[in-house]
C-alpha positions as CSV (number, residue, x, y, z in Angstrom):
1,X,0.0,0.0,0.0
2,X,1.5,3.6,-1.3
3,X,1.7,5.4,2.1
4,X,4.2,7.5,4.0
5,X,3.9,8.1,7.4
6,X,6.5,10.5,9.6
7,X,6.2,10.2,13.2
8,X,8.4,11.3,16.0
9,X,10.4,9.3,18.4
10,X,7.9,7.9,21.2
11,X,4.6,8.5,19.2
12,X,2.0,6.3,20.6
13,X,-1.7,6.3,19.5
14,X,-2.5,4.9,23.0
15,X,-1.5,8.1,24.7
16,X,-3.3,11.0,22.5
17,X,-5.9,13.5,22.9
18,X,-7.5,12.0,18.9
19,X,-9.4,9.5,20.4
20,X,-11.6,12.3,22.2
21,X,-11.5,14.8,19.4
22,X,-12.6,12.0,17.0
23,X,-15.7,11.2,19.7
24,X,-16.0,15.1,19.6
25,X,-16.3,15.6,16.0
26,X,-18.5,12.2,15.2
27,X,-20.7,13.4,17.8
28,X,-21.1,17.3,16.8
29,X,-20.2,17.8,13.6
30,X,-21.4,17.8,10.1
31,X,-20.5,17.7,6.5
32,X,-20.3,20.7,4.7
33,X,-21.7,22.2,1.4
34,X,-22.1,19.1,-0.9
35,X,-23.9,16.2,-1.5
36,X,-24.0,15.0,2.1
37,X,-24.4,18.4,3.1
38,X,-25.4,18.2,6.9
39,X,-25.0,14.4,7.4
40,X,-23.0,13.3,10.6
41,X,-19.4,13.2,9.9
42,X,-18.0,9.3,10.7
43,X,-14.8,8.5,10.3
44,X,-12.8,4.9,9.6
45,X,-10.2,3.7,10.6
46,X,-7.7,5.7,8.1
47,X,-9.1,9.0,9.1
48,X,-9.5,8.6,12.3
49,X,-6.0,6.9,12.5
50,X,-4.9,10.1,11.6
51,X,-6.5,12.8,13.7
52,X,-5.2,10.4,16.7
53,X,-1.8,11.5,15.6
54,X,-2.3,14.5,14.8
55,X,-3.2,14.7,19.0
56,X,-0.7,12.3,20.3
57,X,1.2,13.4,23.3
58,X,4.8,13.1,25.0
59,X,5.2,12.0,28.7
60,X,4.3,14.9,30.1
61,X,1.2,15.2,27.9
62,X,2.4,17.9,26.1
63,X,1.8,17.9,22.3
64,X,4.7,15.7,20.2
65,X,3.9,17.8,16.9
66,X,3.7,21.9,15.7
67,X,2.3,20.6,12.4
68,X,0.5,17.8,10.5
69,X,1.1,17.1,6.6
70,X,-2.2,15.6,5.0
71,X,-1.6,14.7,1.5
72,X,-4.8,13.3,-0.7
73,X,-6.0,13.0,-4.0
74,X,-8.9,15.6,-5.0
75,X,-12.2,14.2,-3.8
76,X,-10.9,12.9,-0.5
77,X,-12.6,15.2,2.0
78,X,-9.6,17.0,3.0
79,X,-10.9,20.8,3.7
80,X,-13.6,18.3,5.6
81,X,-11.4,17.2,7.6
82,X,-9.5,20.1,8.4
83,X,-12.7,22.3,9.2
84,X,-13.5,19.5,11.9
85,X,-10.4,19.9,13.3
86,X,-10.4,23.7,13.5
87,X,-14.4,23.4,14.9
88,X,-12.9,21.1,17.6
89,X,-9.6,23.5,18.3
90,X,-12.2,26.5,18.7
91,X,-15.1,24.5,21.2
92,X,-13.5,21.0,21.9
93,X,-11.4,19.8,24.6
94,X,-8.1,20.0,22.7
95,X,-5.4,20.3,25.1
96,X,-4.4,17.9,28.2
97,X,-5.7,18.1,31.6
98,X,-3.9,14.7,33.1
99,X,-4.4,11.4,33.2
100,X,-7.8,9.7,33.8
101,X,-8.1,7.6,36.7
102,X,-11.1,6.1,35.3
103,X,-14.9,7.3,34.8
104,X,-14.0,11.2,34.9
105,X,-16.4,12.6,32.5
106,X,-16.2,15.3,29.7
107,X,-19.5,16.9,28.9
108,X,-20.7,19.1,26.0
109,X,-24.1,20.2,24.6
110,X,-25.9,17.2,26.7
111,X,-23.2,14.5,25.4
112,X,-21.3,12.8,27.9
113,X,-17.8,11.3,27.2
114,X,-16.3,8.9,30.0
115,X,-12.9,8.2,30.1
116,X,-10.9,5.0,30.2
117,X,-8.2,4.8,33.5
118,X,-5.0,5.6,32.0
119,X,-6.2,8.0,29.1
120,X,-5.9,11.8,28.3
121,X,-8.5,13.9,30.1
122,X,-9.0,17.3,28.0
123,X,-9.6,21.0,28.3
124,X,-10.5,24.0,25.9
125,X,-7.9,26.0,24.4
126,X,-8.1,29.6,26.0
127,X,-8.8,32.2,23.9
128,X,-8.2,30.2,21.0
129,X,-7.9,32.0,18.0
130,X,-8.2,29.8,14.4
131,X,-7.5,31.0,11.3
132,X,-8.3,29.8,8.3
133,X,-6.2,30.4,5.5
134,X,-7.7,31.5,1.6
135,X,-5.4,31.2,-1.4
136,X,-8.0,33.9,-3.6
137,X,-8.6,37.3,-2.1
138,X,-12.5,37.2,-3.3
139,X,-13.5,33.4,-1.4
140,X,-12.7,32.0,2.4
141,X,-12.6,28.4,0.8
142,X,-14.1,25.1,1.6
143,X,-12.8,24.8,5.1
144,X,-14.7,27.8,6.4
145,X,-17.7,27.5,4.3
146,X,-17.9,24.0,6.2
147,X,-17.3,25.6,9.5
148,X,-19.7,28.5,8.8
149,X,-22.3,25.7,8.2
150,X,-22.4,24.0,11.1
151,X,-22.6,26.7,13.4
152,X,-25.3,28.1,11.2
153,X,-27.6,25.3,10.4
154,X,-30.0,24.8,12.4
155,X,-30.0,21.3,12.1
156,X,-26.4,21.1,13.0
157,X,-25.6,20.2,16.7
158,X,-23.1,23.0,17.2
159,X,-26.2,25.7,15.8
160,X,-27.3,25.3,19.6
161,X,-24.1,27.2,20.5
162,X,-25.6,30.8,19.5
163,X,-27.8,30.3,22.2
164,X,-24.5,30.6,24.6
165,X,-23.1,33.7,22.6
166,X,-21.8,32.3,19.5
167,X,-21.7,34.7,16.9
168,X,-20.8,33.6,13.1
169,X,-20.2,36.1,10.7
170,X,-18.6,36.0,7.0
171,X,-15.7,37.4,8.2
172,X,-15.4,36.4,11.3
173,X,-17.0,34.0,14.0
174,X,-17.0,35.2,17.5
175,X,-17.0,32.1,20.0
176,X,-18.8,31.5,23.5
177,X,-16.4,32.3,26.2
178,X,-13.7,34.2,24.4
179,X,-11.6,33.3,21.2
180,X,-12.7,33.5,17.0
181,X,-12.7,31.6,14.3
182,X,-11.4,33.9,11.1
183,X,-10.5,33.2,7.6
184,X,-7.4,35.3,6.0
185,X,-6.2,36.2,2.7
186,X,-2.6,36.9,1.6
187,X,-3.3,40.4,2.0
188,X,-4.9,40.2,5.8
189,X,-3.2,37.7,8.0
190,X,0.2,40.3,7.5
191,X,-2.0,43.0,9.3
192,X,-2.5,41.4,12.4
193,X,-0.8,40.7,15.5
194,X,-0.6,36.8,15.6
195,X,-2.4,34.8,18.5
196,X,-3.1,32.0,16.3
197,X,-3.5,28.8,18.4
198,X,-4.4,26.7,15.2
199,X,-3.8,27.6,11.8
200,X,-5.2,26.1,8.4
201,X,-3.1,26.0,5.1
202,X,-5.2,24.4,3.0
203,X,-4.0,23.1,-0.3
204,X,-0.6,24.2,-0.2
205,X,0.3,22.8,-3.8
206,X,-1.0,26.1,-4.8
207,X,1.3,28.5,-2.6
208,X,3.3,29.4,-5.0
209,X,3.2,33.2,-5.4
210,X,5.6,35.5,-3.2
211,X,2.6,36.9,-1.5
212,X,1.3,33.5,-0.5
213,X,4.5,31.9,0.5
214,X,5.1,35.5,2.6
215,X,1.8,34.5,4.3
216,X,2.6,30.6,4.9
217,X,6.2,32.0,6.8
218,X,4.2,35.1,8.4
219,X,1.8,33.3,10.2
220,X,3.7,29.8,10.7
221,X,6.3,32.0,12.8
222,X,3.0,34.1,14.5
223,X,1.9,30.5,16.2
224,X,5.3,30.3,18.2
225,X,4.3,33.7,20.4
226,X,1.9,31.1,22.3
227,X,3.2,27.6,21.7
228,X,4.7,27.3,25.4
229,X,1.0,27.4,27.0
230,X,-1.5,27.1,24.1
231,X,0.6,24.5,22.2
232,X,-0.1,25.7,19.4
233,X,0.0,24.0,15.8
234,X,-1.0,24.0,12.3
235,X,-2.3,21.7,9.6
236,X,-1.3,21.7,5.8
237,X,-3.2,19.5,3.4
238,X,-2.4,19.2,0.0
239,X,-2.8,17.2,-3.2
240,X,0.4,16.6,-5.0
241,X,2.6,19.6,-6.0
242,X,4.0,20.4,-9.4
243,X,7.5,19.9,-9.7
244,X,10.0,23.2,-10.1
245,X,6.9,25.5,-8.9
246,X,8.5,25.8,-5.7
247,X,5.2,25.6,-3.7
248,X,5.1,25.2,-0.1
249,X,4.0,21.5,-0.2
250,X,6.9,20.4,-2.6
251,X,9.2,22.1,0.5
252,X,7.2,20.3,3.2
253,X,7.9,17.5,1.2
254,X,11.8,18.0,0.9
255,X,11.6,18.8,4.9
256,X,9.8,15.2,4.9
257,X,12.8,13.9,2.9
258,X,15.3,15.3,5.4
259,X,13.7,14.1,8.4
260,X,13.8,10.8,6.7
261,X,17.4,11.1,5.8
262,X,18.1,12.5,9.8
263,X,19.3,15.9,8.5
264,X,16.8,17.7,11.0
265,X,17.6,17.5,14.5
266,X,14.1,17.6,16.1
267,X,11.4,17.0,13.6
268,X,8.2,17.6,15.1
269,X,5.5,17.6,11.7
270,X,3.6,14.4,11.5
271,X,3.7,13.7,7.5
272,X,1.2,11.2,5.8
273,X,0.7,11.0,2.3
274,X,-0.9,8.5,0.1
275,X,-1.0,7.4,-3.3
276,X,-1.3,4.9,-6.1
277,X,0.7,3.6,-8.3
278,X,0.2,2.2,-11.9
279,X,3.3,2.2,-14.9
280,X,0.8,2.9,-18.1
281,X,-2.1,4.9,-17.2
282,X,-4.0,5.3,-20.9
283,X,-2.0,2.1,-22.3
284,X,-3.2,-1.4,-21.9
285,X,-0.6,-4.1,-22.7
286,X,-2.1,-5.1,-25.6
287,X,-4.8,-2.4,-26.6
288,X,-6.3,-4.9,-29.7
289,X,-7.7,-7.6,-26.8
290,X,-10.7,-6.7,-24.9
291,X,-9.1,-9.1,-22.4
292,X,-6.0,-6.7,-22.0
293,X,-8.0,-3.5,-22.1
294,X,-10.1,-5.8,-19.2
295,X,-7.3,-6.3,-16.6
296,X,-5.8,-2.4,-17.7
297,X,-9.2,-1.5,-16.0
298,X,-8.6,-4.1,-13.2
299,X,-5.0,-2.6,-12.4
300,X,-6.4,1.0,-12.7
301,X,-8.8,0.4,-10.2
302,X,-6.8,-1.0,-7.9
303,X,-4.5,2.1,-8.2
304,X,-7.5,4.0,-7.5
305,X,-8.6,2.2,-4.3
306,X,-5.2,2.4,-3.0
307,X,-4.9,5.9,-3.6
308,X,-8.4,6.8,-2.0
309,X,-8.1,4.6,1.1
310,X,-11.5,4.8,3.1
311,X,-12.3,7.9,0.6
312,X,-13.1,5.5,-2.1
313,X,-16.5,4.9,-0.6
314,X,-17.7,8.3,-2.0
315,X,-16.3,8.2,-4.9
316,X,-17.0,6.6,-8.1
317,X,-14.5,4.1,-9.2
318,X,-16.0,4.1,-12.9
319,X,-16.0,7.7,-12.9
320,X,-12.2,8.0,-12.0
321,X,-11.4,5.8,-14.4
322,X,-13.6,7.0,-17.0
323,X,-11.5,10.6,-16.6
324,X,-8.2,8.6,-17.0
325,X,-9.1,8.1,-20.8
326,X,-9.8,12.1,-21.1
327,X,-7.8,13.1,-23.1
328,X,-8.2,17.2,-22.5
329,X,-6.3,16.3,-19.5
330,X,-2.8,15.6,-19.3
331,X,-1.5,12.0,-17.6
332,X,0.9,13.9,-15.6
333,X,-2.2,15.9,-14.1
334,X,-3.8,12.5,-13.8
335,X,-1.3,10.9,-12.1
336,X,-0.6,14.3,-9.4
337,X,-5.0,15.4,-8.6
338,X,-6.2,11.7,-8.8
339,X,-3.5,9.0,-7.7
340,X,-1.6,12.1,-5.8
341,X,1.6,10.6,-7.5
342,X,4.4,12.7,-7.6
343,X,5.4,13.6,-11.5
344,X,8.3,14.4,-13.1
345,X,9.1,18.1,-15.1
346,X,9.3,17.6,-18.8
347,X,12.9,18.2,-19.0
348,X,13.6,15.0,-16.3
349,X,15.7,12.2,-17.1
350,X,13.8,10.0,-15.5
351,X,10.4,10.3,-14.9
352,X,9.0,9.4,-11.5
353,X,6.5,6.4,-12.6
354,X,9.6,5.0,-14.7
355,X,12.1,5.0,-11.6
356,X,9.8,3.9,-9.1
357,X,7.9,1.2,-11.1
358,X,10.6,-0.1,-14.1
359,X,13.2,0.2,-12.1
360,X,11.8,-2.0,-9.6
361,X,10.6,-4.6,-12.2
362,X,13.7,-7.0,-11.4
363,X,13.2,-7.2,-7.7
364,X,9.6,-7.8,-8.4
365,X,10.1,-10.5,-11.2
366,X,12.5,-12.4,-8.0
367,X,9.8,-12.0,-5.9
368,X,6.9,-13.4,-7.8
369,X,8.7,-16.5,-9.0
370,X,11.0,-17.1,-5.7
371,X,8.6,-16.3,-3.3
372,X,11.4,-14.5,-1.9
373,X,11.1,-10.8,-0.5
374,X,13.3,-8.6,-2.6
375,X,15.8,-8.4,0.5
376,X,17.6,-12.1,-1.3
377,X,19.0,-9.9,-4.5
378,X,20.6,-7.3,-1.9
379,X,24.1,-7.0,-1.8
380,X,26.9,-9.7,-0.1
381,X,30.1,-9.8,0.8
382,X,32.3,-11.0,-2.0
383,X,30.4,-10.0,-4.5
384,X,31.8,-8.7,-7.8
385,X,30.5,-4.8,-8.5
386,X,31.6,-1.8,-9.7
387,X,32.0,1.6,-8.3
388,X,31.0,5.4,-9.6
389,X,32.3,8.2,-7.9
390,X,31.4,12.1,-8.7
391,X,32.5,14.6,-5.9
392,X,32.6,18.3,-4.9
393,X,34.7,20.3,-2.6
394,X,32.3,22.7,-0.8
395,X,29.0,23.9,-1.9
396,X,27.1,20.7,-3.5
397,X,27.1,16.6,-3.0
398,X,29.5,14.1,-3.1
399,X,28.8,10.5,-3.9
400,X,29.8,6.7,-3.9
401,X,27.9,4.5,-5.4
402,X,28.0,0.7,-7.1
403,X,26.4,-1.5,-9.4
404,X,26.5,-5.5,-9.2
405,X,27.6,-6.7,-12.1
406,X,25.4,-10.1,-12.3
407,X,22.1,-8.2,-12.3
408,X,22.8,-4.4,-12.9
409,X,21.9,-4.0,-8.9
410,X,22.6,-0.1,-8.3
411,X,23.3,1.1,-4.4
412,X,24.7,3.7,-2.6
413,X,27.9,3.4,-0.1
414,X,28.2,6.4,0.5
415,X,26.2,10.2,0.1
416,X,27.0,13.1,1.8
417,X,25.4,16.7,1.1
418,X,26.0,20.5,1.7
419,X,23.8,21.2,5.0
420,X,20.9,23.3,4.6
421,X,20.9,26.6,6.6
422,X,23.5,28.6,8.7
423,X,25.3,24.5,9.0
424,X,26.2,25.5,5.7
425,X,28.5,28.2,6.1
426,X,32.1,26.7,6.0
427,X,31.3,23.2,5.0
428,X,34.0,21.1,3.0
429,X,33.4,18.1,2.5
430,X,34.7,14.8,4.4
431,X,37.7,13.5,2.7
432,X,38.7,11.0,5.1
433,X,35.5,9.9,5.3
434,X,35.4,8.6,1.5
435,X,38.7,7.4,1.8
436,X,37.9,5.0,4.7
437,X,34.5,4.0,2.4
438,X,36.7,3.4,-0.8
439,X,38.8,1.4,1.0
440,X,36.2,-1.1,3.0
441,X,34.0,-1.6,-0.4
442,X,37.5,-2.6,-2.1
443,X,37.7,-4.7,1.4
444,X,34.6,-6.1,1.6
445,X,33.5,-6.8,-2.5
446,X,35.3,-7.5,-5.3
447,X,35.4,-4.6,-7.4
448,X,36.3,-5.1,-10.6
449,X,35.7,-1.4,-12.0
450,X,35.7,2.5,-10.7
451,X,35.4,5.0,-12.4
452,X,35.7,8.6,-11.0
453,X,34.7,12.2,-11.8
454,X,38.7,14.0,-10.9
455,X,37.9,17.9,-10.1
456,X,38.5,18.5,-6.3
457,X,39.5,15.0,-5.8
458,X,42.6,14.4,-8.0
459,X,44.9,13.6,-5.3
460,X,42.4,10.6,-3.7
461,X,42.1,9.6,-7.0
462,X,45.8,9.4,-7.8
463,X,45.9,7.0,-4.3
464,X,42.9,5.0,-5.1
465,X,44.6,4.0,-8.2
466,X,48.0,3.6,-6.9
467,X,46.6,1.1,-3.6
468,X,43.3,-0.3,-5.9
469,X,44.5,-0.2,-9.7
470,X,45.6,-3.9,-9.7
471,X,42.6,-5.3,-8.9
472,X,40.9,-3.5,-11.1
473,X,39.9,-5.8,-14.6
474,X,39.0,-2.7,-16.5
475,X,40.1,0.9,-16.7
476,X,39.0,3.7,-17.7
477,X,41.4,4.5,-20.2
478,X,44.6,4.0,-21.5
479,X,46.3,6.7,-19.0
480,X,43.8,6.6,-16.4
481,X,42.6,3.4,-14.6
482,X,39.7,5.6,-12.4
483,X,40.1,8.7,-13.6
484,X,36.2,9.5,-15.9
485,X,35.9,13.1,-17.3
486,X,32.0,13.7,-17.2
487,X,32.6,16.7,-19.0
488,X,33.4,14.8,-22.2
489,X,29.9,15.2,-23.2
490,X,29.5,12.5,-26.1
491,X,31.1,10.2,-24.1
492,X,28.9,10.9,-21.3
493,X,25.5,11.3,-23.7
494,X,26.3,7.4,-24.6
495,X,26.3,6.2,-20.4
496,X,23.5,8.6,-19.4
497,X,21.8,6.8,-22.8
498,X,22.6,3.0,-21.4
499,X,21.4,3.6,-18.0
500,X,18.1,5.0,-18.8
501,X,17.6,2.4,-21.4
502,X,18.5,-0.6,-18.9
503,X,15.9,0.7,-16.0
504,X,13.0,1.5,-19.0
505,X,13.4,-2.1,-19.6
506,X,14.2,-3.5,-16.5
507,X,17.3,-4.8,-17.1
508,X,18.8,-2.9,-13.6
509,X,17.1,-2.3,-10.6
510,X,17.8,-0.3,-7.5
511,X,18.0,0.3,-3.8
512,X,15.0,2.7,-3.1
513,X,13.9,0.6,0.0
514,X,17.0,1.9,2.5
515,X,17.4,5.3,3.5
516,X,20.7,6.1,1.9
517,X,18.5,4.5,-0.9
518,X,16.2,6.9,-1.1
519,X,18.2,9.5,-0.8
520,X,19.9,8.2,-4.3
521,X,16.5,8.2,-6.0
522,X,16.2,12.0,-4.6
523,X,18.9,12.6,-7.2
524,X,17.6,10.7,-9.7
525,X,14.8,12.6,-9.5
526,X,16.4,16.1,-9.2
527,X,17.9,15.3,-12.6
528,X,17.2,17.3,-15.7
529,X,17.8,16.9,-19.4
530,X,19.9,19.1,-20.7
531,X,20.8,19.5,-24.5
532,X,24.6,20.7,-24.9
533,X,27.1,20.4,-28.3
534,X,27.7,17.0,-28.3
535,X,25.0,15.3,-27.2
536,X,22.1,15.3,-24.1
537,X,23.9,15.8,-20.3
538,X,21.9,15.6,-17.1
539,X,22.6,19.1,-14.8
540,X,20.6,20.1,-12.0
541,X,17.3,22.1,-12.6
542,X,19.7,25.7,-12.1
543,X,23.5,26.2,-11.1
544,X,22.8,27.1,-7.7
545,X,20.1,24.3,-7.2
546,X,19.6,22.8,-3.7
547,X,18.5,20.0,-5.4
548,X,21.2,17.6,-6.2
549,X,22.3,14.9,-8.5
550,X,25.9,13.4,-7.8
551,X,24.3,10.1,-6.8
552,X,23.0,10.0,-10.2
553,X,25.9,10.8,-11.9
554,X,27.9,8.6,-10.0
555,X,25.4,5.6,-10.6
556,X,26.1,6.2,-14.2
557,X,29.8,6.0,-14.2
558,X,29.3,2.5,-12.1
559,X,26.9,0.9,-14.6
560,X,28.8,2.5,-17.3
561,X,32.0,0.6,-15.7
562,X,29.9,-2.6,-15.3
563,X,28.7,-2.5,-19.2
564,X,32.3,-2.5,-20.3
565,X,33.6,-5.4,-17.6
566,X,30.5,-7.4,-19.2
567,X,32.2,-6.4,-22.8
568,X,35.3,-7.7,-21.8
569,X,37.0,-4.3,-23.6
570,X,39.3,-2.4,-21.5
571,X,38.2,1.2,-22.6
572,X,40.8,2.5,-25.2
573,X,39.4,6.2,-25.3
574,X,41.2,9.5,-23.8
575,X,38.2,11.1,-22.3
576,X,40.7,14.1,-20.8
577,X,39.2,17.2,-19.5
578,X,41.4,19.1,-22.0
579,X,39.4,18.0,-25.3
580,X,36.0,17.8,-25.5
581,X,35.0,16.7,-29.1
582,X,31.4,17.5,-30.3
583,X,29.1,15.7,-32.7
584,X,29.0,16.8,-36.7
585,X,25.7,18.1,-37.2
């Protein structure tokens, strides 16, 4: 199942406040403008699962996270969602009290909740202040439209509220007891002072203008003048950003990615996303066959109900599948607002469905007829590889990586990358470090080829070949046994070329599973098509690009050292830095 979940250390869903608030909401809220407008909201056990993270607590019952990611596909209830939590922020019991002892009591509007011995009690936020955020200057958006609902309806459960001095306005909803609800433009949440206790950023894949970015950091920064006693916290949902806008879910994503990777030192967003997968979306196997065009339909659904999780009960399966086959609509928009896949830009050497998918197709293929998890083609000791090595100094990546010769297995040994932030100020590099890894893959495999990008690293690449060169069955060229100038750009059109050709047909595979793995595919991904004199080079998507690629590039010089070993033909080519030749046109 295509989901990714980020917790902190020490989340529990035993000891969390979401069990309550999901009581709360079932029991007081409604749906809002729709087709099941003013129907109790229910939950199962997806959604629910992840409100009670959203509300899970540390020891001390304090709250473990400042922000929750919700990433869906369009049609999954996620404004829903976040209006119900925002109703329950403004009126619920949303913050611990202690510990239960067993059959303490919460009671609202005539409802009684009894609590278990050992579980979080709950109080109101005071003064809470919610704001809801708008991306267009002229609409508050689905979130407060379903909040201004059930506080207006008088067949909602929370209508009874105005009795007690609620107040709901368009622009503002003035709450029993102190505290409002408001929803904010671009142009509005600036002007104030920032109390928020809760914030909503709802679809952030759209945050992509200066003024609405401004507004994400503005009012993201406001919640911290409260977060020591009204713990405050905000929720971003999202349906899958497109790549090289820069919105603020493709850099909650790449915060996702470095949590992941341990680059931050105390995450505290809870991340969940989920998706589906499928290789051909519009393209059956055989299109002539009414039987192949049958199980196309099978695999799309499938996709679909994986992609949809519980929301798949109000949606139509034949409808989603129908809009596949539309062909007004791009598959890359297909694949990001309705399997919430992550796409590639145009320019990308690989795109995303081909990496993740094709790539894979040899680990799979062991699988199906072994009946062996994929972990049996991983690397052992002893076996025979190749290396690839491209490396900076300073300001960028530097990378180790090798490919199995037997089966075209690509994994990293080694990545290291320029921090992000003031860490980055006065970074070089770790030598040592790569020399130490060098010398314990040499130790532990037998590697039979390495081939090495030389700028910055001449000298480690003059040792490598003096301690490593004899054991070494091909070279990289007559004068050079390691030494692979990427900037010869024919020579390096042809590798790029035999890579990408191997994954599209699954003749390689590669370590996406580990998290030095996916770190890897990260550069893969970053990876952009670039056309230069001489032939097609991959650079990253601008020179000064936080996004990098050296893993990719150093995955290409070790399947480009395993593909000659497999020729048996020592390479015979100067590839110096010096000349770069450049096709006839």
């Amino acid at each position: 199942m295509p989901v990714r979940v980020i917790t902190a250390p020490g989340h529990s869903r035993i000891q969390s406040l979401g069990w309550l608030a999901v009581w709360w909401i079932e029991t007081f809220t409604v749906h809002g403008p729709g087709d099941v407008a003013g129907t109790p909201v229910r939950y199962g056990d997806e959604y629910t699962g992840f409100i009670v993270d959203s509300y899970a607590l540390d020891g001390n019952g304090r709250r473990l996270y400042d922000s929750a990611f919700f990433s869906r596909p369009k049609g999954c209830d996620k404004s829903g969602v976040a209006a119900a939590l925002a109703l329950f922020e403004a009126l619920g019991p949303a913050r611990f009290l202690g510990f239960a002892k067993g059959g303490e009591t919460y009671e609202f509007l005539g409802r009684i909740y009894t609590y278990k011995a050992g579980e979080p009690m709950g109080r109101r936020v005071k003064s809470p202040f919610i704001r809801i955020m708008a991306t267009e200057e002229t609409q508050t958006g689905n979130v407060f439209d379903t909040i201004f609902l059930n506080l207006t309806s008088p067949s909602a459960p929370l209508f009874a509220l105005q009795a007690y001095g609620m107040n709901p306005g368009v622009s503002k909803i003035a709450l029993p007891g102190g505290g409002v609800i408001q929803p904010s433009t671009a142009g509005s949440a600036s002007k104030d002072g920032g109390i928020e206790t809760f914030v909503v950023f709802d679809e952030s894949h759209l945050y992509i203008t200066p003024q609405l970015k401004a507004m994400f950091r503005t009012v993201s920064k406001n919640l911290r003048k409260r977060k020591k006693i009204a713990e405050t916290w905000y929720l971003e949902t999202t349906t899958m950003y497109a790549p090289g806008e820069a919105s603020i879910a493709e850099e909650t994503y790449g915060l996702a990615d470095a949590v992941e990777e341990g680059l931050v030192r105390r995450p505290r967003m809870l991340f969940n996303h989920r998706w589906g997968e499928i290789p051909s979306l519009r393209d059956p196997a055989n299109p002539s066959t009414e039987e192949s065009q049958r199980i196309h339909e099978l695999a799309l659904a499938e996709a679909f109900r994986e992609a949809y999780g519980d929301a798949i009960e109000w949606n139509s399966i034949e409808g989603l599948i129908d809009g596949v086959f539309d062909t007004r609509q791009s598959e890359a928009e297909t694949r990001r607002y309705f399997f919430n896949a992550l796409v590639s830009s145009a320019n990308a050497w690989f795109q995303v469905e081909e990496w993740t998918t094709r790539g894979r197709r040899y680990l799979r293929t062991v699988e199906r007829e072994t009946g062996i998890d994929s972990g049996f083609v991983k690397p052992w000791r002893g076996d025979e590889i190749t290396l690839g090595f491209d490396g900076a100094e300073t300001n960028d990546a530097t990378a180790l990586v090798a490919c199995r010769v037997r089966d075209n297995f690509i994994f990293p040994i080694l990545i290291e990358e320029t921090p992000d932030g003031p860490e980055a100020d006065g970074y070089i590099v770790d030598f040592e470090k790569f020399d130490a890894a060098v010398a314990a893959t040499f130790e532990k495999y037998k590697v039979v080829g390495f081939y090495a990008d030389p700028p910055y690293w001449r000298t480690y690449l003059d040792k490598w070949s003096r301690d490593f060169g004899d054991q070494l069955k091909v070279h990289s060229s007559k004068k050079h046994s390691i030494a692979w100038y990427t900037k010869n750009t024919i020579m390096m059109d042809a590798a790029l070329e035999r890579l990408h050709t191997a994954i599209l047909n699954g003749d390689a595979a590669h370590d996406d599973d580990t998290l030095l793995g996916k770190k890897m595919t990260r550069h893969f991904q970053n990876a952009r098509n670039k056309n230069r004199r001489g032939g097609t080079v991959i650079e990253k998507e601008a020179k000064n690009s936080v996004r990098k690629i050296d893993a990719a590039m150093a995955a290409t010089l070790a399947f480009e050292a395993a593909a000659d070993y497999r020729g048996s033909k020592p390479a015979e080519r100067d590839i110096s830095s010096e000349y770069v030749p450049f096709r006839a046109r």
